[in-house]
C-alpha positions, 0 to 999 in steps of 0.5 A, spaced: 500 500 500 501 507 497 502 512 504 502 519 502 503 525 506 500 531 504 499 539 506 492 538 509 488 541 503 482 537 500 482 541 494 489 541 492 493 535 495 500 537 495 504 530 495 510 531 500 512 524 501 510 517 499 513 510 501 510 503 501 509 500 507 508 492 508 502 492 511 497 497 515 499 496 522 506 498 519 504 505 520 505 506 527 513 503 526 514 508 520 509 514 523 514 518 528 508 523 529 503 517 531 502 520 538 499 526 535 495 523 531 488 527 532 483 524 528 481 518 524 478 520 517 475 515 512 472 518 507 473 517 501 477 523 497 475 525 490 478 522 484 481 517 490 477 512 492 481 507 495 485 513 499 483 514 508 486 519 511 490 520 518 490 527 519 493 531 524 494 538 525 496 541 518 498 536 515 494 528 512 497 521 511 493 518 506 493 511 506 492 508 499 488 501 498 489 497 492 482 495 490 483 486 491 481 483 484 
C-alpha cells in the first residue's frame, strides 16, 4: 500500500512524501508523529477512492488501498 503525506488541503493535495509500507499496522513503526495523531478520517477523497486519511494538525497521511481483484 501507497502512504502519502500531504499539506492538509482537500482541494489541492500537495504530495510531500510517499513510501510503501508492508502492511497497515506498519504505520505506527514508520509514523514518528503517531502520538499526535488527532483524528481518524475515512472518507473517501475525490478522484481517490481507495485513499483514508490520518490527519493531524496541518498536515494528512493518506493511506492508499489497492482495490483486491
Amino acid at each position: 500500500m501507497n502512504i502519502i503525506a500531504s499539506k492538509k488541503f482537500r482541494s489541492n493535495l500537495e504530495i510531500l512524501s510517499a513510501f510503501e509500507l508492508e502492511s497497515l499496522a506498519d504505520i505506527y513503526d514508520k509514523l514518528t508523529l503517531a502520538n499526535s495523531i488527532s483524528e481518524i478520517n475515512c472518507s473517501r477523497l475525490v478522484g481517490m477512492p481507495y485513499l483514508h486519511t490520518i490527519e493531524f494538525g496541518k498536515y494528512v497521511i493518506g493511506i492508499q488501498v489497492k482495490k483486491m481483484k
